[in-house]
C-alpha positions as CSV (number, residue, x, y, z in Angstrom):
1,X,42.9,19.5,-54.9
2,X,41.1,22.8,-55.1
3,X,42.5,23.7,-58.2
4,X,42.4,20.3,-60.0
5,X,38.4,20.3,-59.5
6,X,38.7,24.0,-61.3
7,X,40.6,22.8,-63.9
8,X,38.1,20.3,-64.7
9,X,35.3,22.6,-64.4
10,X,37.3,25.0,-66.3
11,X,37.9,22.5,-69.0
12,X,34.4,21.6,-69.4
13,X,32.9,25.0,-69.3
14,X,35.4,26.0,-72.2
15,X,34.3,22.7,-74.4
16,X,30.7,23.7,-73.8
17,X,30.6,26.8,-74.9
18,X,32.5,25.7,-78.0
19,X,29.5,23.3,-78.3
20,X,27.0,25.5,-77.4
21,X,27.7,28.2,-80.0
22,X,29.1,26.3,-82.4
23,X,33.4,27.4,-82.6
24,X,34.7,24.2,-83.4
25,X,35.6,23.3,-87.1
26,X,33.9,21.2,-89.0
27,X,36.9,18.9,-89.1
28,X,37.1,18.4,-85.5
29,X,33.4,18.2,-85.3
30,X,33.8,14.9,-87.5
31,X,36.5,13.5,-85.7
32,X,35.2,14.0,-81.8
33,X,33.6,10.8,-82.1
34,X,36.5,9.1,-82.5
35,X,38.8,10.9,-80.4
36,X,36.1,10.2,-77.5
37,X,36.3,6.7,-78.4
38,X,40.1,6.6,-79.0
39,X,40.4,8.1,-75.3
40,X,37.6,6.0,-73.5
41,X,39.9,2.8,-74.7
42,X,43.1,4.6,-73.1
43,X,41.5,5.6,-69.9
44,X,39.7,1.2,-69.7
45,X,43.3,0.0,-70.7
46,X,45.1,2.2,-67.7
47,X,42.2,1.2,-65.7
48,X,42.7,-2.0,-66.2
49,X,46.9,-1.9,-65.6
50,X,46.0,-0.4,-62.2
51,X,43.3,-2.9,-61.5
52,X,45.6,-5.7,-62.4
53,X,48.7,-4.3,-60.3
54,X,46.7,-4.4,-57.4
55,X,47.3,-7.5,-55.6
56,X,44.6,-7.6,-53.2
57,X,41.9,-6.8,-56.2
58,X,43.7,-9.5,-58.0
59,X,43.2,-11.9,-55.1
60,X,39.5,-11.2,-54.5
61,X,38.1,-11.3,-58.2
62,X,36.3,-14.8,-57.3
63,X,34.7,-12.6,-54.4
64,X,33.6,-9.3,-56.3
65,X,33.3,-10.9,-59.5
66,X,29.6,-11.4,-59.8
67,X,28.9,-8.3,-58.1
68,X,31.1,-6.4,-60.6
69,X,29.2,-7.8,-63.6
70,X,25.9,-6.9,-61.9
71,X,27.0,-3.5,-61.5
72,X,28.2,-3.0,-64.2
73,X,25.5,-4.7,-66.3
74,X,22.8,-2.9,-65.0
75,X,24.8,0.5,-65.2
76,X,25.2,0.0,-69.0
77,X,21.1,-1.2,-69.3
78,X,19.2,1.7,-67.2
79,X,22.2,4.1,-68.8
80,X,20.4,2.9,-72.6
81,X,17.2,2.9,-71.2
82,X,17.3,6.4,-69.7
83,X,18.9,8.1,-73.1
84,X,16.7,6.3,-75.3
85,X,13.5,7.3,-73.2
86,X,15.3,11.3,-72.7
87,X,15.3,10.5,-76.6
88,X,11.8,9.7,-77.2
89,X,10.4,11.9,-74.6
90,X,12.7,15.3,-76.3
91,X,11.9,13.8,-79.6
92,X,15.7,14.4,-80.9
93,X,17.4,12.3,-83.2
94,X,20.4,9.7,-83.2
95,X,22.5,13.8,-83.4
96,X,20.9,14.9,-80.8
97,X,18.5,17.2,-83.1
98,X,14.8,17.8,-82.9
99,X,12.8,15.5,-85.7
């Protein structure tokens, strides 16, 4: 357990200090945004095979349903409101750079 959470913390310390100081080629620069994309649809389709193998999810979709979507809906709006306030407030660009 211990070591999984320093692996992860590892991992991202390493991939921000590539950010930070700029290591990475330009190459993978340009394609990060669709390897993040490409991965975010692997890790909703296992997601989704181990939500669906799950009987007793299965069984109580009618029950949790609507409270799912309310979640999840108001997850995705404050999380668009909060960035594109941090945005206008930081005065950065759609890249993340100052105007």
């Amino acid at each position: 357990m211990i070591f999984r959470l320093l692996l992860y913390i590892g991992v991202l310390s390493i991939g921000m200090l590539i950010g930070i100081y700029n290591m990475a080629h330009p190459k993978l620069d340009q394609a990060l945004g669709k390897l993040q994309i490409l991965t975010l649809i692997g890790l909703l389709f296992v997601m989704g095979i181990r939500l669906g193998a799950d009987k007793m999810v299965v069984s109580s979709l009618s029950t949790i349903g609507f409270q799912a979507f309310v979640l999840a809906f108001g997850s995705i709006a404050f999380s668009v409101l909060f960035v594109f306030l941090g945005r206008q407030i930081l005065k950065l660009d759609r890249k993340g750079r100052v105007k």
